[in-house]
N, C-alpha and C positions, 0 to 999 in steps of 0.2 A: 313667688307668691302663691300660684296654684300648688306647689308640691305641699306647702304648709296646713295647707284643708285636707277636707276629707275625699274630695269630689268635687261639683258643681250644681248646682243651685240653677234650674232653670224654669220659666213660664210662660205660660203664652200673655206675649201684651200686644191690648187694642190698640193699635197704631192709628186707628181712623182717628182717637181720641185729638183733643187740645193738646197744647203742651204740655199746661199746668196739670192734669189729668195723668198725661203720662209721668211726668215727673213724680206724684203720689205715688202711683204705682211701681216703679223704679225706687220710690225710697222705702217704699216697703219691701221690695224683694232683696233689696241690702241687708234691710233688719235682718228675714227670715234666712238671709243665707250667713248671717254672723253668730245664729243661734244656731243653725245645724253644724257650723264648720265646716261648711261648702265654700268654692268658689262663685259668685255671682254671677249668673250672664244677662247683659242686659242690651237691648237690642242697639245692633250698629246705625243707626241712624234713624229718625223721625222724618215726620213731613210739615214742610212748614206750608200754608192753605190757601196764601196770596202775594203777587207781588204787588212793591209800591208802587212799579210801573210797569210797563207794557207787559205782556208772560213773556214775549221771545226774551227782552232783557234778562230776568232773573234764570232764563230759560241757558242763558250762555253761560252761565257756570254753577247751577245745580241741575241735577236731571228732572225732568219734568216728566208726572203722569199723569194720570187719569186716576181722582182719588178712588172713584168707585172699580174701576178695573181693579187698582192695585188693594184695593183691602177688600174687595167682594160685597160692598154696601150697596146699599142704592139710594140713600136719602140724598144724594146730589145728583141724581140722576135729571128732573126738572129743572135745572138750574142751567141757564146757558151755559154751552160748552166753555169758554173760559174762563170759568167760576168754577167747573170743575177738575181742574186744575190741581194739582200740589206739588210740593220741591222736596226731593230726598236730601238732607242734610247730617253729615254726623252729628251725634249726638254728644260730640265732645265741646260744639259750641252751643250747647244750651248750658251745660255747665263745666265746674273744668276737673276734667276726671282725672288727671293727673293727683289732684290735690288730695280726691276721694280715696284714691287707692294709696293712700298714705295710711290712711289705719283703715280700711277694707277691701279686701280680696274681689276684685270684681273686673270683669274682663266682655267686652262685647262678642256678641254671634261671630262675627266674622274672625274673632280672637281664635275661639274656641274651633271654627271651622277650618284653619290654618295652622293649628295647633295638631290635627288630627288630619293635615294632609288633604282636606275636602277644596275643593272650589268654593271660593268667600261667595261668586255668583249664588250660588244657591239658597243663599240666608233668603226665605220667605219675604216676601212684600207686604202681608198683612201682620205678620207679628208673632204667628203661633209658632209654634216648636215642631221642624218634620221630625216625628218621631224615626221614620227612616233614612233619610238621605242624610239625616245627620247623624247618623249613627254605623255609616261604612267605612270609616277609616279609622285609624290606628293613631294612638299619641306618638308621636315622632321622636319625642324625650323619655318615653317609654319601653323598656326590652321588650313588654309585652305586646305579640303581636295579633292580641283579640280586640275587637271592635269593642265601643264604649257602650256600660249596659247600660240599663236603663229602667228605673224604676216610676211608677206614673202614681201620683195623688189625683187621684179621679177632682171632679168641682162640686161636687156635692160632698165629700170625703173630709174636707175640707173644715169648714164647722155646722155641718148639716146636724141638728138635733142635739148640738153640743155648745161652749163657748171656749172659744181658743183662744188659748195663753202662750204666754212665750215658753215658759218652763214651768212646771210643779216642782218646790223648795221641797227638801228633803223634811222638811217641820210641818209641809201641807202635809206629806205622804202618812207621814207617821199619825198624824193629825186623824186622817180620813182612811187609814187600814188599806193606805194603796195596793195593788194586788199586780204582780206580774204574771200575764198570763202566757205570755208568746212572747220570749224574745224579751223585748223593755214593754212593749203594748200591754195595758195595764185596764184594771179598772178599781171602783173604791168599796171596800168592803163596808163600811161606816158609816151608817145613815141616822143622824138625828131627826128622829120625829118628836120633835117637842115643841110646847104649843106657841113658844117665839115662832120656832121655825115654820111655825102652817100661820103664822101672822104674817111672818113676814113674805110667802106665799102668795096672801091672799090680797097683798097690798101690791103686786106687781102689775101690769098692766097686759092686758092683749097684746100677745102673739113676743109679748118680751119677758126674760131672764133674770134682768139683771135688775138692782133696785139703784134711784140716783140716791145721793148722802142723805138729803134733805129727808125724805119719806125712812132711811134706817135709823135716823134719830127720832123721827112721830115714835114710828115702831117700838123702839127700842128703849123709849121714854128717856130720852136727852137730849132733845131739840133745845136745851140752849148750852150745848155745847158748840166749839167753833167752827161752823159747819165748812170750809176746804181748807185748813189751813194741815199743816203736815208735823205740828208739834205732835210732844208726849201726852197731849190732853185727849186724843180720840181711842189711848192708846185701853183704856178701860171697853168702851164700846167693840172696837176689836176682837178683845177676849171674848165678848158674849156671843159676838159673832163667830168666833172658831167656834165657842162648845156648843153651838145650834148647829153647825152642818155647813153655815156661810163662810164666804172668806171675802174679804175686801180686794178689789182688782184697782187699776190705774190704768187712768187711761185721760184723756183728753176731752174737753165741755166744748169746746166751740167758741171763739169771740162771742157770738150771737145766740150762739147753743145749738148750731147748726154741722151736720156732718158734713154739708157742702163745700166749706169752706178747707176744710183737712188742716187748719194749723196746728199748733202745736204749745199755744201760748199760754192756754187755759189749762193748767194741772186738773185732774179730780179724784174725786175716789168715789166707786162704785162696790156695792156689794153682790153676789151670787151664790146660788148653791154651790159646795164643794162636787157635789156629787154631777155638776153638770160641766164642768170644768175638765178640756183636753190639751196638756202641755203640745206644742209644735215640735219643741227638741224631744218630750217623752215618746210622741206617737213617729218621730220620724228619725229620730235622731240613731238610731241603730240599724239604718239602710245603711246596704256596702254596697249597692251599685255606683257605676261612677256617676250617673246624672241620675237627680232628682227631679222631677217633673212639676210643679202644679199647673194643672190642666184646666182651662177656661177662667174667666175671666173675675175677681172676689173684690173687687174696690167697688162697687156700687152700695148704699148704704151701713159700710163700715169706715169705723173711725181711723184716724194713722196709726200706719202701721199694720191692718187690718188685723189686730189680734188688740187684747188688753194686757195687762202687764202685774206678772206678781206680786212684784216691789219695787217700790220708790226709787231704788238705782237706776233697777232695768228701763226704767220708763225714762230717768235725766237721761240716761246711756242715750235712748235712740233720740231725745229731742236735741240734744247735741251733736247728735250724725246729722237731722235734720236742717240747725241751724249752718252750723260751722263747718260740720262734714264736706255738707253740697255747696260746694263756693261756686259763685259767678266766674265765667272766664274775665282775666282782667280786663281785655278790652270795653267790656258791659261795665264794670265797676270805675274803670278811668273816666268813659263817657259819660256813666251817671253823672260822678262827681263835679263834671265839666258845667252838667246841664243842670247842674241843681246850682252854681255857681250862680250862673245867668240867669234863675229864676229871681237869686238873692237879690244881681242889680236889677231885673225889671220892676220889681218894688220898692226899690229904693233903699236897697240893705237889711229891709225888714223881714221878718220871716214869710216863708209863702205858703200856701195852701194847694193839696192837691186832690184832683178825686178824678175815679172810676167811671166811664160811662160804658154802659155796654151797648151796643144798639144791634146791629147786623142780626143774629140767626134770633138772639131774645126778642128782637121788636117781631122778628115775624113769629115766635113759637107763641106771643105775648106775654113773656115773662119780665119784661122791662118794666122798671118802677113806677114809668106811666106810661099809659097809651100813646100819648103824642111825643114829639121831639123839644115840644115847646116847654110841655109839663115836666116831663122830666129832669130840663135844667135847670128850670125854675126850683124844681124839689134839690136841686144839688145845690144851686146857691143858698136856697134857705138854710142846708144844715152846713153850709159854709161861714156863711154868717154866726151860727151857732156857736163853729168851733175859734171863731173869732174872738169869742167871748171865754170860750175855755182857753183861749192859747193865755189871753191877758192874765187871767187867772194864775195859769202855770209860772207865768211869767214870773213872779214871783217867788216860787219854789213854797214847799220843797220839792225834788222832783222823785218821780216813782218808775220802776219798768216790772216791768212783764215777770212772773215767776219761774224764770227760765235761768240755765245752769251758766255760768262766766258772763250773770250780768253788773252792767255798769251805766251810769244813765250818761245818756246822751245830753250834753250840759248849753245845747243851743237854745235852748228857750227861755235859761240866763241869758245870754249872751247879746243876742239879738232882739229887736224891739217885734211887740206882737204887730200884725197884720193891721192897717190902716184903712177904714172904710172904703175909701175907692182903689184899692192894690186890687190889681190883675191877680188870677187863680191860674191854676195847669189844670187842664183836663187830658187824659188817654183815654182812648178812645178807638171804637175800629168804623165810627162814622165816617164814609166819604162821600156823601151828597153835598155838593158844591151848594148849593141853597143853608142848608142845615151848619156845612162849615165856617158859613159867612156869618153865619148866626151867632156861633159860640164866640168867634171874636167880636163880636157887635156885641154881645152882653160881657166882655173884660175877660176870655176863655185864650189863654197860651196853648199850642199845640206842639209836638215835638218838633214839627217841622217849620216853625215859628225861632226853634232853638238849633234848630240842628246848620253845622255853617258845610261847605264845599269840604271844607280840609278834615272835619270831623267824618265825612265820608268814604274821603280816601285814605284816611287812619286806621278806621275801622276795619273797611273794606268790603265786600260785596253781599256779605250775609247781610248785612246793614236792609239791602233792597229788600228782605223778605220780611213780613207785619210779622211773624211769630218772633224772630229774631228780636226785630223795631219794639214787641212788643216786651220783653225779656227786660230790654234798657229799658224801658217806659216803668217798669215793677219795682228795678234797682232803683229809679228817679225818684217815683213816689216813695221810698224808703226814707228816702231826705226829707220830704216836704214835714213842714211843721205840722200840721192837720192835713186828716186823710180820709176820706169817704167813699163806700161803695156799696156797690148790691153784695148780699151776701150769698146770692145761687149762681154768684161767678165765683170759679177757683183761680181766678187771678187776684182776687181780691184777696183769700187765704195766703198765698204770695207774699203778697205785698206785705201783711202783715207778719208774717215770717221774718222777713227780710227787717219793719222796723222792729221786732225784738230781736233780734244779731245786734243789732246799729243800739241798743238801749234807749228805745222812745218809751216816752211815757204812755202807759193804757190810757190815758185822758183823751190822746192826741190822735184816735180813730175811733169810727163809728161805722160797721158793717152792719145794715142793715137789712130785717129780713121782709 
């Protein structure tokens, strides 16, 4: 696998992060190492932030540390000592790597530190890349007996002043008078100043680039052309767009329209200057060191992927690494299905409803949908109720999915009868105030551990005790449910909805809200 690249692909990742969090990040450093023809490294294990019961428990068979010692944070530093807490767990049980490196090259730290004869001990605890200690041994499969070089993409380097793409088509270059100056590092000779293009300019917004579709068709006087769709009909607007200087990018709108969410559900097209536009494989792709670096941290307010995408391939290409690529380990996907089983009999055969609660760190930052615990479920049965009405609807047909690459609709909402005024809902959730939990069943709220039996525990087996884990099966569960609700500045809710377009649910059948 590694002899078939060119090297390796590596970056520093925030480990203090969530899971869903790391997980984005990780599926972008896939993309960007399939575009350089690097091998991937992606870190040997996470930390999972609480257990379901006592810490000695979870404590006997994951390591336990101190999240703030082990990543150098200190926002849990206030937090009573057993709160701050976390469990080192490979990374092969959040998802299941095996599957991934069937069509991508990608190998964890300790791979790579094994690989080159180092001590696996020395893989960093908070995530960053020792540019030194991992860089004094030798590949062991290698006659060669020099140490691995090493090339660094600074974090500002990155798309500082620029907009980064996967690659520049040889029809942009020629397009924009691409110019090699050093090597493949290029810039564009070809600058249209024509007065679309100072329109189109002048309609971009503060401190941003790019223009969304809607505002290129005002511009471009064809707003009632069909504004996302991927036919031959935009293909006129297009043209005017290349011979002004613009090029149309791809990239991803958000269920909600939200970066926070990172799915991958919503196709779009966006326009930008050519002339601000820096390929990933043009500006890196002709390092010969053996590791590539990117240095600090680029998932904060960029879309999946952290890059936009030249063309319409490129873009199905990575949302299909995202769906199908990244598989659940089967034990998450057998247990879903068990517990999506047993939602079907607590309602009586009928379809269920599921939704998102966030509470823990959001009620105290107060980003939570409401202030209180009372409001907030109240506000989740309202739009439960909602989608009660939509499911009956669906029910019906026809049905529709997501515009996403090997879809096929998910055909339960034929099947099974919609949701019955008094049917019980699932909520997930990471509430454990015994008051509060007594509550969600008192208002008709299933919890996992409402579903989960003795033998489902010791099938699983011990990762089961850790809420990151608990919470993984809880995303696959919601995938099932017939209607689906949540905040949209959780990225477990982007998840979720990942997961029901793989499964082919219909867009009707969630509501992330912002």
């Amino acid at each position: 696998m590694v002899s078939q690249t060119k090297g390796f692909y590596a970056r520093d990742y925030s480990l203090w992060l969530g899971w869903n969090n790391m997980r984005y990040i990780i599926e972008a450093a896939v993309l960007h190492g399939r575009i350089l023809n690097r091998t991937t490294i992606i870190p040997s294990y996470v930390y999972a932030r609480a257990c379901e019961f006592d810490n000695s428990v979870c404590a006997a068979y994951a390591t336990m540390v101190n999240r703030g010692d082990a990543t150098g944070r200190d926002e849990w530093r206030e937090l009573p000592i057993e709160e701050q807490m976390a469990w080192r767990i490979p990374v092969s049980l959040m998802f299941n790597l095996t599957h991934l490196r069937e069509t991508h090259a990608v190998i964890t730290v300790s791979d790579y530190l094994r690989l080159h004869n180092i001590s696996a001990d020395v893989e960093t605890t908070d995530g960053h890349w020792d540019t030194d200690l991992y860089h004094r041994g030798v590949n062991i499969f290698s006659d060669s007996k020099s140490e691995p070089s090493l090339y660094v993409i600074k974090n500002e380097g990155y798309d500082d002043g620029v907009i980064r793409v996967d690659q520049l088509p040889q029809t942009m270059r020629e397009r924009g008078g691409w110019n090699i100056t050093h090597r493949q590092v290029g810039s564009w000779a070809i600058t249209e100043d024509t007065p679309l293009s100072k329109a189109l300019y002048d309609a971009t917004t503060s401190g941003e680039s790019v223009l969304d579709w809607n505002t290129v068709l005002v511009v471009v006087g064809d707003d009632k052309d069909p504004i996302e769709t991927e036919s031959s009909s935009a293909d006129g607007i297009i043209s005017i767009l290349e011979e002004n200087g613009w090029e149309v990018l791809y990239t991803y709108g958000g269920v909600c329209g939200s970066v926070l969410t990172k799915d991958v559900v919503v196709p779009i097209r966006q326009a930008a200057p050519r002339s601000l536009l820096r390929g990933l494989y043009d500006d890196f792709g002709f390092i010969e060191q053996d590791v590539l670096l990117l240095q600090g941290e680029v998932h904060l307010g960029r879309k999946p992927g952290f890059l936009s995408f030249t063309t319409l391939e490129s873009r199905e290409r990575y949302t299909q690494t995202v769906l199908y690529d990244f598989r659940l380990i089967d034990n998450v996907i057998e247990l879903a299905d068990q517990l999506s089983t047993r939602m079907v009999k607590t309602v009586g055969g009928r379809m269920w409803m599921g939704a998102h609660m966030r509470r823990g760190d959001f009620a105290t930052l107060k980003w939570s949908m409401e202030p209180s615990f009372e409001a907030h479920l109240a506000r989740i049965k309202r739009h439960l109720r909602d989608g009660r009405d939509i499911l009956h609807f669906v029910h019906h047909g026809p049905l529709y999915t997501y515009k996403v690459p090997l879809d096929q609709a998910d055909r339960t909402p034929l099947l099974l009868h919609p949701p019955a005024d008094h049917d019980r809902f699932y909520i997930a959730t990471d509430e454990r105030d015994p008051t509060n939990v007594a509550h969600l069943r008192d208002q008709g709220a299933v919890l996992i551990s409402d579903l989960l039996t003795i033998d489902d525990r010791r099938t699983f087996g011990w990762p089961l005790m850790l809420t990151d884990v608990l919470s993984v099966v809880e995303q696959a569960t919601l995938a099932h449910a017939a209607y689906f609700y949540a905040h949209a500045h959780s990225s477990v809710a982007g998840g979720v909805v990942n997961l029901r377009a793989s499964h082919g649910a219909d867009p009707r059948t969630a509501l992330l809200e912002i």
